[in-house]
DSSP file (Angstrom, degrees, kcal/mol; ACC not computed):
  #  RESIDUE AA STRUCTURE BP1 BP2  ACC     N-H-->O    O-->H-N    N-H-->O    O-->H-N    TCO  KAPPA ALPHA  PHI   PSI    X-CA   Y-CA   Z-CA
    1    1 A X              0   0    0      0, 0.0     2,-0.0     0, 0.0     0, 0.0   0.000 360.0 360.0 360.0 133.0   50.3  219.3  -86.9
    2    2 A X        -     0   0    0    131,-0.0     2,-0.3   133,-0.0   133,-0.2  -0.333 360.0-158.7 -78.8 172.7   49.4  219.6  -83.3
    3    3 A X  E     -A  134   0A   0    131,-1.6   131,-2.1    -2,-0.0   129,-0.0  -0.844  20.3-126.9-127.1 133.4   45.8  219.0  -82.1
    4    4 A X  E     -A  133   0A   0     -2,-0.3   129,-0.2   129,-0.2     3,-0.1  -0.449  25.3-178.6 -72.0 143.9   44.6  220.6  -78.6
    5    5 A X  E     -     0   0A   0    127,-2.3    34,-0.3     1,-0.5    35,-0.3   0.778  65.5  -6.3 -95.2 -61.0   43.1  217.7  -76.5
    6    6 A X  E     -A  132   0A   0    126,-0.6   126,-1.7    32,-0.1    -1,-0.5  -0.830  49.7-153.9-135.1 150.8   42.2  219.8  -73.5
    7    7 A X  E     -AB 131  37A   0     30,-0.7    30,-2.1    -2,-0.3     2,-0.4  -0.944  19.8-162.0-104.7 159.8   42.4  223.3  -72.1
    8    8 A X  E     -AB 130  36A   0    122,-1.9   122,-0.9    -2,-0.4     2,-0.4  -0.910  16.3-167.1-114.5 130.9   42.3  223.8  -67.9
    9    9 A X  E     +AB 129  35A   0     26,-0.9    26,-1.6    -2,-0.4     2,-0.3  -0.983  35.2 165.3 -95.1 118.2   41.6  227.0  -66.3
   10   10 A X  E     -AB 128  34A   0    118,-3.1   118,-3.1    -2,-0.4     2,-0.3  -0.919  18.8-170.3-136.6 157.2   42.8  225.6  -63.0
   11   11 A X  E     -AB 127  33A   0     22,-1.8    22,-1.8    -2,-0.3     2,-0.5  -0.887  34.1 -89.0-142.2 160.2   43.8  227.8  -59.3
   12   12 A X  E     -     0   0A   0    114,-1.8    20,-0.2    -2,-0.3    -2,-0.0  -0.948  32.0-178.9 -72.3  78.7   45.3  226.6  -56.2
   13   13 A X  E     +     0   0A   0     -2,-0.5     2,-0.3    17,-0.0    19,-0.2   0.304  65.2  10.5 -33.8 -47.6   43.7  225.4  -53.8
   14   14 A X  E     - B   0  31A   0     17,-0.9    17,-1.2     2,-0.0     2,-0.4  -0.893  53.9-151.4-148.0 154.4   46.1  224.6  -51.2
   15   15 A X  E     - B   0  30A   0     -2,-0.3     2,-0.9    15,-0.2    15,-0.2  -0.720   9.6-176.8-149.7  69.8   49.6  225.2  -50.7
   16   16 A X  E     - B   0  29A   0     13,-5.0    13,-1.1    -2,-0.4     2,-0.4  -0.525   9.5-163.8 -80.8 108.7   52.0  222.7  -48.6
   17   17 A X  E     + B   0  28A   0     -2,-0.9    11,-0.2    11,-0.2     3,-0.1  -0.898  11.2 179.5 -90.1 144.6   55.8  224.1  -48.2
   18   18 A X  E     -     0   0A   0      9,-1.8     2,-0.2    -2,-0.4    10,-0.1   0.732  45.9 -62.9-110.6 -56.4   57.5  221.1  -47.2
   19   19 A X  E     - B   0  27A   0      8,-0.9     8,-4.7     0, 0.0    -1,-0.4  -0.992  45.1 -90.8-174.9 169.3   61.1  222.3  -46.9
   20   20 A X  E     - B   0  26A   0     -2,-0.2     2,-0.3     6,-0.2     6,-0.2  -0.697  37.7-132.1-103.5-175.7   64.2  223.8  -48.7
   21   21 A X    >   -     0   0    0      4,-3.1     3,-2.2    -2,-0.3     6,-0.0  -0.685  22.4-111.5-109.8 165.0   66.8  221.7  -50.2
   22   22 A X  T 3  S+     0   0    0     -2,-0.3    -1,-0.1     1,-0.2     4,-0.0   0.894 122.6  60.9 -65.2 -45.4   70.7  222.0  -49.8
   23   23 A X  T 3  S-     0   0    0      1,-0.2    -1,-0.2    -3,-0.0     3,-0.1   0.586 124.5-106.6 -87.4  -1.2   70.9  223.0  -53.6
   24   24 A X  S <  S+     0   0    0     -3,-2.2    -1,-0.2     1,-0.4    -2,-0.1   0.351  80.0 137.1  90.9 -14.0   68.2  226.6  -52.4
   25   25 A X        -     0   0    0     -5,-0.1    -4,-3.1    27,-0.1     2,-0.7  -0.466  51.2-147.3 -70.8 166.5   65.5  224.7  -54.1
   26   26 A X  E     -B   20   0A   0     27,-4.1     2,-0.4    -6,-0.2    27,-0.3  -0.821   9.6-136.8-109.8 133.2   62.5  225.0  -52.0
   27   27 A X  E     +B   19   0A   0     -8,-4.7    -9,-1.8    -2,-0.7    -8,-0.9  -0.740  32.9 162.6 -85.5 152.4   60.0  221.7  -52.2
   28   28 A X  E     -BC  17  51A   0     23,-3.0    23,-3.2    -2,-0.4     2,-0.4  -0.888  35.3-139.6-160.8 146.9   56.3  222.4  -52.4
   29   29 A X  E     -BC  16  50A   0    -13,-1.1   -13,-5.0    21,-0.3     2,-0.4  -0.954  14.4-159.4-122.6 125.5   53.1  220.7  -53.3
   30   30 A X  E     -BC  15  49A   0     19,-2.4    19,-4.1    -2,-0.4     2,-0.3  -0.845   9.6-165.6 -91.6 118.5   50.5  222.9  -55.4
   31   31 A X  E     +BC  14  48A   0    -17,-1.2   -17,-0.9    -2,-0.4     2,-0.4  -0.834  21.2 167.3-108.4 152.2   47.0  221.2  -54.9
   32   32 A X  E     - C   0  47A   0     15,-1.6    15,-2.0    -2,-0.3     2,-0.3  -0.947  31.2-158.8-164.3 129.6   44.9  222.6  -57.4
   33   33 A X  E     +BC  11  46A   0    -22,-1.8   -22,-1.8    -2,-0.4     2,-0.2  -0.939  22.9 170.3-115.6 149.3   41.4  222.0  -59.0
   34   34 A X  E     -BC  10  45A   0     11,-1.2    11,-1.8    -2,-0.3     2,-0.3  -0.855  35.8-110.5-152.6-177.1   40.2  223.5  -62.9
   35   35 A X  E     -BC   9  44A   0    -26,-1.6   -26,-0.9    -2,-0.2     2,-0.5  -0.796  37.5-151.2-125.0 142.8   37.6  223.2  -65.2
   36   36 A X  E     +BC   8  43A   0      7,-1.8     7,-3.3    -2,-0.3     2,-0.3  -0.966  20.9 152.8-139.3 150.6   38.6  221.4  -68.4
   37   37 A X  E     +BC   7  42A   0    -30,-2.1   -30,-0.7    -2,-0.5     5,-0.2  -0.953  15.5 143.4 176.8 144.0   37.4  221.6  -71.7
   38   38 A X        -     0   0    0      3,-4.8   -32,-0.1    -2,-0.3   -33,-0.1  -0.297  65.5 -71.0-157.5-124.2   37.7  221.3  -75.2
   39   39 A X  S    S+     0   0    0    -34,-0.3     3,-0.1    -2,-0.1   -33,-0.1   0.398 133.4  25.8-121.3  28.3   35.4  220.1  -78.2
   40   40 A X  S    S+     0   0    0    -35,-0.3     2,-0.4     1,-0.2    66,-0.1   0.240 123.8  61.0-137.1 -22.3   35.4  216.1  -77.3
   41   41 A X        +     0   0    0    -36,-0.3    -3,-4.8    27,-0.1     2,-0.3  -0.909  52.5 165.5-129.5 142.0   36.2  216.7  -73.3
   42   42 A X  E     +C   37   0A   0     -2,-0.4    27,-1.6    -5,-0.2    -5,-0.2  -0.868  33.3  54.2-149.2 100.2   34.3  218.4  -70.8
   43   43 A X  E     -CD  36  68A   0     -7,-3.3    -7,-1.8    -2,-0.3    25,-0.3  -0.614  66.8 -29.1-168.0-126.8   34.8  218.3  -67.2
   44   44 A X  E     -C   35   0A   0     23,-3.2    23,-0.4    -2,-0.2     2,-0.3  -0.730  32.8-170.2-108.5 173.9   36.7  218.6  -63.9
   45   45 A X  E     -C   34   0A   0    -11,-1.8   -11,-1.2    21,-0.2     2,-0.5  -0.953   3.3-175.9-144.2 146.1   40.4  218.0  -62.8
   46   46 A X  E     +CE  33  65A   0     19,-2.0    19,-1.7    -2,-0.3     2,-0.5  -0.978  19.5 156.6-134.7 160.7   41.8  217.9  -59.7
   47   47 A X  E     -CE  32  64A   0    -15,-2.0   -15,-1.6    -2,-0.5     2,-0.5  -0.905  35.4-134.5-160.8 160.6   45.7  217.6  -59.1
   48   48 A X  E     -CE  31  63A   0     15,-2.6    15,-1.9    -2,-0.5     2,-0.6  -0.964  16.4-152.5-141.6 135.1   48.5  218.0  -57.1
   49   49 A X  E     -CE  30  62A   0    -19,-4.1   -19,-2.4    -2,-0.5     2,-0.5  -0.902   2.7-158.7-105.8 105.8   51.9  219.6  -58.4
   50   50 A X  E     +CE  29  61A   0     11,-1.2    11,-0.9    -2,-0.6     2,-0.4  -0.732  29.1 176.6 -76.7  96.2   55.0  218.5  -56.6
   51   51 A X  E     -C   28   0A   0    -23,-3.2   -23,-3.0    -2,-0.5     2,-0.3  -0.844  39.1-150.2-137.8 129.6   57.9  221.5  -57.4
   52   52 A X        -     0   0    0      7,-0.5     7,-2.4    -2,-0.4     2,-0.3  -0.759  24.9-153.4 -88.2 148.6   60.9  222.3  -56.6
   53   53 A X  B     +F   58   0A   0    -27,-0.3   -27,-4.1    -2,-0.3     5,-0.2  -0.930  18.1 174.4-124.3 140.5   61.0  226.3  -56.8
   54   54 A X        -     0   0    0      3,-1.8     3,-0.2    -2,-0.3   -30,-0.1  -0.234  48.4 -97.9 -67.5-159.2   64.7  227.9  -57.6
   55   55 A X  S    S+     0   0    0     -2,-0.2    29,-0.1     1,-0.2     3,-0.0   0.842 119.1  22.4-106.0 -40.5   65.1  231.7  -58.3
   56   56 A X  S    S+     0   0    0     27,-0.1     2,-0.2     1,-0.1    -1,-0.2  -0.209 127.7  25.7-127.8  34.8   65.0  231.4  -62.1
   57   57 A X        -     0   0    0     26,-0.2    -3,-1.8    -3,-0.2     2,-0.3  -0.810  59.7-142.6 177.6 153.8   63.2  227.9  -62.9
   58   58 A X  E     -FG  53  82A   0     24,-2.5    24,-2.1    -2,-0.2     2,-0.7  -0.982  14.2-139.9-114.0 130.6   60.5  225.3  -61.3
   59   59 A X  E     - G   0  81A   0     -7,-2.4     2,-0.6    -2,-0.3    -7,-0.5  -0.827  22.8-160.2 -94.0 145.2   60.6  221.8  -61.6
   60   60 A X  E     + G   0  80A   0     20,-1.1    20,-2.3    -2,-0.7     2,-0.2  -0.924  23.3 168.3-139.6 105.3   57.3  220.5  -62.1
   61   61 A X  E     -EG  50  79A   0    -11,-0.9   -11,-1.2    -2,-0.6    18,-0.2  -0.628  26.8-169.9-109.1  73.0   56.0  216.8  -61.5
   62   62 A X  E     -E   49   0A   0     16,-0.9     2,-0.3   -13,-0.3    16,-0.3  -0.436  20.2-168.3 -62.3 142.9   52.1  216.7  -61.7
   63   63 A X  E     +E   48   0A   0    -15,-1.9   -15,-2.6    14,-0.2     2,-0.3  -0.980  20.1 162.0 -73.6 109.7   49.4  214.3  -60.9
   64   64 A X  E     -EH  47  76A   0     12,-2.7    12,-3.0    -2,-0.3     2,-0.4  -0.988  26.3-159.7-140.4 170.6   45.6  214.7  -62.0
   65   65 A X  E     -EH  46  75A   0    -19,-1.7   -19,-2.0    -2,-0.3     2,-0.5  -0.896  12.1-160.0-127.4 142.6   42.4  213.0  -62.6
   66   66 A X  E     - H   0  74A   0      8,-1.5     8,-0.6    -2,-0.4     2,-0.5  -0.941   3.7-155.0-140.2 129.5   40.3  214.6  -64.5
   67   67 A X  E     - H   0  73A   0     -2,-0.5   -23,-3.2   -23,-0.4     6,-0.2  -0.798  25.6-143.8 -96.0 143.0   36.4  213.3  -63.9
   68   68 A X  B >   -D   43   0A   0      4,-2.0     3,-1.2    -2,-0.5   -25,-0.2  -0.372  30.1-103.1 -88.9 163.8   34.3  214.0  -67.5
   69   69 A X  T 3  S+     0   0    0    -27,-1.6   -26,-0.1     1,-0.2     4,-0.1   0.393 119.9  59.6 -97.9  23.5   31.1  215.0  -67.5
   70   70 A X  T 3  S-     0   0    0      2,-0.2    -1,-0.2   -28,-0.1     3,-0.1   0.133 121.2-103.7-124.9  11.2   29.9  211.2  -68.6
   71   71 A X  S <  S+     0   0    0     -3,-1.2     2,-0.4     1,-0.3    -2,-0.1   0.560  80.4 129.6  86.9   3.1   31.5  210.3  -65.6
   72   72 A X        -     0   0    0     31,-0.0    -4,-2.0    30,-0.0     2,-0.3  -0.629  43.4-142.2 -98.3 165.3   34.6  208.7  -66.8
   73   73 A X  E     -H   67   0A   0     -2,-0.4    30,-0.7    -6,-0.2     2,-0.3  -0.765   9.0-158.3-126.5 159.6   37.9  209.6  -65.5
   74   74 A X  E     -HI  66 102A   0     -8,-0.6    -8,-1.5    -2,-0.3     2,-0.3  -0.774  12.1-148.3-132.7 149.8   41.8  210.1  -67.0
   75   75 A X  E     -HI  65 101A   0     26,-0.7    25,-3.5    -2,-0.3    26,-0.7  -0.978  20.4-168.6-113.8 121.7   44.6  209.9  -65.1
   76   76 A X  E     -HI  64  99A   0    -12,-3.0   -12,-2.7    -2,-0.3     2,-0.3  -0.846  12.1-162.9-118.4 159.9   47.6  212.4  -66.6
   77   77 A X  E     - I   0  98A   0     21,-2.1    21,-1.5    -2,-0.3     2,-0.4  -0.946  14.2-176.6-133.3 101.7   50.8  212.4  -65.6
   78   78 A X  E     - I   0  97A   0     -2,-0.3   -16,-0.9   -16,-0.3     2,-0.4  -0.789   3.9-177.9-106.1 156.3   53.2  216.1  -66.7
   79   79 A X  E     +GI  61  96A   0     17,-3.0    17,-1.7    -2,-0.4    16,-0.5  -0.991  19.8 132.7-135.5 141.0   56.7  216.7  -66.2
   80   80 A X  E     -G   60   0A   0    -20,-2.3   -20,-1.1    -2,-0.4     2,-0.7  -0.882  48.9-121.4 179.0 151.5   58.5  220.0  -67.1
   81   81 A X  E     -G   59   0A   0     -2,-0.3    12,-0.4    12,-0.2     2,-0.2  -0.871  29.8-158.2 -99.8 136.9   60.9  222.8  -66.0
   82   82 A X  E     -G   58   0A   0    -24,-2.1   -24,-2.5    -2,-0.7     2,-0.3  -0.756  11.2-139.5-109.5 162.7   59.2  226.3  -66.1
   83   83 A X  E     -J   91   0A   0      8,-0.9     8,-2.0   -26,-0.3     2,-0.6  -0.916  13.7-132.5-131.5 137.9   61.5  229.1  -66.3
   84   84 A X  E     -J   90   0A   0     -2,-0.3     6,-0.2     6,-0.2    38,-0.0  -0.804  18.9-151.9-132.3 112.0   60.5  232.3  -64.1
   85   85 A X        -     0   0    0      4,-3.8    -1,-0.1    -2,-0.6   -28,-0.0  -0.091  36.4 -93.0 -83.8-161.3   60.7  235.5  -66.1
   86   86 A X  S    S+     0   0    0      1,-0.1    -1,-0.1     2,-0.1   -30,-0.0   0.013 125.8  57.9 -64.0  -2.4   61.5  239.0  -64.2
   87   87 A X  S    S-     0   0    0      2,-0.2     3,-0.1     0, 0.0    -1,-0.1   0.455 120.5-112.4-126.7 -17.9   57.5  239.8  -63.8
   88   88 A X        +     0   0    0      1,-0.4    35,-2.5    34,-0.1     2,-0.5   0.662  68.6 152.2  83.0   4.6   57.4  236.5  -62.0
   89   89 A X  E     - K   0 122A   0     33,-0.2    -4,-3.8    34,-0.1     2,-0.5  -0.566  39.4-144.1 -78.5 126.5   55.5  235.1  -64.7
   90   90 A X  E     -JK  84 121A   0     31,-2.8    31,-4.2    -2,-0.5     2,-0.4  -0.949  15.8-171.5-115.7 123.2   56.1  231.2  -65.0
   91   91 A X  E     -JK  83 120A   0     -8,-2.0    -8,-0.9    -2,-0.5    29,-0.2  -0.976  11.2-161.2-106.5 103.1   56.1  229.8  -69.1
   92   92 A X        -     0   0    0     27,-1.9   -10,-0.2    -2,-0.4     2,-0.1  -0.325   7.9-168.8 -40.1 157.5   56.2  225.8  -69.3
   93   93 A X        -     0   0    0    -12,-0.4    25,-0.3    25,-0.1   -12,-0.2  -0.506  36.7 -81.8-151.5  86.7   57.1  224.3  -72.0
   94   94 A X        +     0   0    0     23,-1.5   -14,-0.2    -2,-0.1     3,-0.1   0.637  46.3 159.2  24.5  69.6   56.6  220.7  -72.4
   95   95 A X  S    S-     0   0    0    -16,-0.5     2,-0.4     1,-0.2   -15,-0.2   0.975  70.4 -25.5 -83.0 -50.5   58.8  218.2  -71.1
   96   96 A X  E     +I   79   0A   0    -17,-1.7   -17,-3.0    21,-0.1     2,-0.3  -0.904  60.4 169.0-164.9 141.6   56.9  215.2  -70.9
   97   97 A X  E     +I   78   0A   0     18,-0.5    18,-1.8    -2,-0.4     2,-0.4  -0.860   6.2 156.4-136.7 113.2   53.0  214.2  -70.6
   98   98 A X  E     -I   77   0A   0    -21,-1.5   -21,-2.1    -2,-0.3     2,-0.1  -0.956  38.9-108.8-146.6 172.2   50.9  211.2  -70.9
   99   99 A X  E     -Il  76 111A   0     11,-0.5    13,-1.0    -2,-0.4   -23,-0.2  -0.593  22.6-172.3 -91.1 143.5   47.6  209.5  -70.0
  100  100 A X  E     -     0   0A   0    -25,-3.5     2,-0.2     1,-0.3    -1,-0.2   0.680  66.1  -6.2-111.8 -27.8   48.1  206.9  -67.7
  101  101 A X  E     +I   75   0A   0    -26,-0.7   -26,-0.7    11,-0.0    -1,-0.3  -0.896  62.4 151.8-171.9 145.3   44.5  205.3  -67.6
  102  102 A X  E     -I   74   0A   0     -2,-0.2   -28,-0.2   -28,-0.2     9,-0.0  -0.936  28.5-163.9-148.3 158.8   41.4  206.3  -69.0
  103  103 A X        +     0   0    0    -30,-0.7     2,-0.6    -2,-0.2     3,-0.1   0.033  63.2 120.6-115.7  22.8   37.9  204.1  -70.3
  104  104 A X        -     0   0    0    -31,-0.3     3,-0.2     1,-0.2    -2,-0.1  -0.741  54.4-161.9 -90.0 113.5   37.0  207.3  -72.1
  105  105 A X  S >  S+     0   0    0     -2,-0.6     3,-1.1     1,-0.2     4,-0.5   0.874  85.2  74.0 -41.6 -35.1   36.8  206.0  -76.2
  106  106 A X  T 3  S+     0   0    0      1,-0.3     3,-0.2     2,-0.1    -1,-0.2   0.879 121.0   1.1 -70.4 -26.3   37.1  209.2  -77.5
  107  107 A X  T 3  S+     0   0    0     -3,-0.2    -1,-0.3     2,-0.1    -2,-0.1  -0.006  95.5 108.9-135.5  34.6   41.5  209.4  -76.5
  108  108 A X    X   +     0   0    0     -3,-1.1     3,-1.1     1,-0.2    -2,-0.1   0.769  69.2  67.3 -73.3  -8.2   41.8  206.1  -75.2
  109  109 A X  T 3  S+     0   0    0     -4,-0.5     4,-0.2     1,-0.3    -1,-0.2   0.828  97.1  52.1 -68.0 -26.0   43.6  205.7  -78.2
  110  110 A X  T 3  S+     0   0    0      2,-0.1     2,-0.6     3,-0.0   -11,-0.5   0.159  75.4 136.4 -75.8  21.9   46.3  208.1  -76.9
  111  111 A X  B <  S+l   99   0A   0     -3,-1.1   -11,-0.1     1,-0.3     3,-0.1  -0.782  83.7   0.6-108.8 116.3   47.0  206.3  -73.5
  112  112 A X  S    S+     0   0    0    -13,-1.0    -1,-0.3    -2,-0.6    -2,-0.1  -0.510  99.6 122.0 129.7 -37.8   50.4  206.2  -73.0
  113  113 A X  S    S-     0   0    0     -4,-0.2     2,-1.1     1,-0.1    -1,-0.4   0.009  74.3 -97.1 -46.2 154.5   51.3  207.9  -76.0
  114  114 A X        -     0   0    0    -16,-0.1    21,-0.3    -3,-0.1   -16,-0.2  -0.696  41.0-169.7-102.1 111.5   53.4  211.0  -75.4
  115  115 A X        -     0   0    0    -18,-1.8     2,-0.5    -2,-1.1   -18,-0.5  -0.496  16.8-135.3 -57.3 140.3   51.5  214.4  -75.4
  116  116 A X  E     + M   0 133A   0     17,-3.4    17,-2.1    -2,-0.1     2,-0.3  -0.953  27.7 175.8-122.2 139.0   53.0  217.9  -75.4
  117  117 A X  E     - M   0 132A   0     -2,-0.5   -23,-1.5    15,-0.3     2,-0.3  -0.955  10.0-165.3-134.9 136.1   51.4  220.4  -72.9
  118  118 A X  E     - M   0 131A   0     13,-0.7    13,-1.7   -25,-0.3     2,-0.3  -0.950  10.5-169.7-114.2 153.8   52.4  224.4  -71.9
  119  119 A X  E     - M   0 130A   0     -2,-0.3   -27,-1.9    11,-0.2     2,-0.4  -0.911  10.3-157.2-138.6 158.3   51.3  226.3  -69.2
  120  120 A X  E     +KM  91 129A   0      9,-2.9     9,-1.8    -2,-0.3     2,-0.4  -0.957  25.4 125.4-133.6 131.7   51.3  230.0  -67.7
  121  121 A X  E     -KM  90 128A   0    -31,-4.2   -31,-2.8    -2,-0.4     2,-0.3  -0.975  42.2-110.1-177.4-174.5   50.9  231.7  -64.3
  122  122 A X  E >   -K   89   0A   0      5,-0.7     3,-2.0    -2,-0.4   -33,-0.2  -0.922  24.5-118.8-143.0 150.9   52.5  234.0  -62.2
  123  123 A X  T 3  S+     0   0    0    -35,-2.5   -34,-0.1     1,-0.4    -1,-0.1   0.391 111.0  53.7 -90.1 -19.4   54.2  233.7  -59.0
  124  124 A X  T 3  S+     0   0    0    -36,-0.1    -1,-0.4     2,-0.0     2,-0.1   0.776 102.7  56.1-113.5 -31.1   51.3  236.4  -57.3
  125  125 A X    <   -     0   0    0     -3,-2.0  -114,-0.0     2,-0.2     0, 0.0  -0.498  67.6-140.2-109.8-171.7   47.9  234.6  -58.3
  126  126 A X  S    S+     0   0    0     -2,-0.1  -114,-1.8  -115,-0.0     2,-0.1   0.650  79.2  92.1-101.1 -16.9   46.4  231.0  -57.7
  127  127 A X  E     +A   11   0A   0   -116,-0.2    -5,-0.7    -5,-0.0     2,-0.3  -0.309  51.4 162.4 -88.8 177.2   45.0  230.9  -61.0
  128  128 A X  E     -AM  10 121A   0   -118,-3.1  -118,-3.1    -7,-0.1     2,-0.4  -0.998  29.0-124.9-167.6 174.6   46.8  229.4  -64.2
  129  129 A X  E     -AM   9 120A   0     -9,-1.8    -9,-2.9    -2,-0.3     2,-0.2  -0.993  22.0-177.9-126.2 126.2   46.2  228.2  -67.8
  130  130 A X  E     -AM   8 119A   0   -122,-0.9  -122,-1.9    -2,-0.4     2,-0.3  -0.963   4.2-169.9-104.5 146.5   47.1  224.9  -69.1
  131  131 A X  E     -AM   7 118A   0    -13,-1.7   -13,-0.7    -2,-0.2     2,-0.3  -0.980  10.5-149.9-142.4 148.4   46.8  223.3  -72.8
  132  132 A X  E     -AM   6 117A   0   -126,-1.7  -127,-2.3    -2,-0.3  -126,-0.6  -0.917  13.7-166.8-103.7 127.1   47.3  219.9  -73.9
  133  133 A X  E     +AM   4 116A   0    -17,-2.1   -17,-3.4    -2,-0.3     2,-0.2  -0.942  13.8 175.6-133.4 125.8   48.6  218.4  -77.4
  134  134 A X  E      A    3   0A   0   -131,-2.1  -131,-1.6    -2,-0.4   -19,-0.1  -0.768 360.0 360.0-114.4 174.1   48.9  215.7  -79.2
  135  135 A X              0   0    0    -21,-0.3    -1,-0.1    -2,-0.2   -20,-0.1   0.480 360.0 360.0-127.5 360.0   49.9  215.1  -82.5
């Protein structure tokens, strides 16, 4: 049985293209702030997503902080390949997520433990949706 730790409504803030790669991926870092929330966390996130873009998949290495609204802070760390439909719609699907440090009781219990997270958004806006799970 899963249990949601967080949802994000998060957009994209900033956009760096860095370069393409010999293999035709292209690198970019997605800087991105959302609003997070759930019914033990409530706050802000800011992040940057490092991707490689191919035609038919993203590699996806994130960084975020997310500051609470009691003033304590997380650091998460996701990894995952999204797969890029026809509509341009990008589905994650979990590859690998965890807290890296938090003084927050309420999931400190989880820090380090491995979380499973999917996400959605599409290749034309800035916004996107993420949820977080642990089990």
């Amino acid at each position: 049985m899963s249990n949601c730790l967080y949802r994000m409504d998060g957009r994209f803030v900033k956009v760096d293209e860095i370069c393409t790669l010999d293999d035709g991926g292209k690198r970019v870092n997605f800087h991105y702030l959302g609003d997070v929330f759930s019914s033990e966390l409530k706050g802000t996130c800011r992040g940057i997503d490092y991707a490689i873009i191919y035609s038919d998949r993203v590699n996806i290495h994130v960084h975020e902080v997310i500051s609470l609204s009691t003033g304590e802070k997380i650091s998460i760390e996701r990894n995952a390949t999204g797969a890029i439909d026809t509509n341009g719609i990008i589905l994650v699907n979990d590859d690998h997520c965890c807290i890296k440090m938090t003084e927050n009781k309420v999931i400190s219990n989880l820090k380090g433990a491995r979380l499973y997270w999917k996400a959605q958004l599409a290749n034309s806006s800035r916004n996107f949706f993420v949820e977080v799970y642990y089990e």
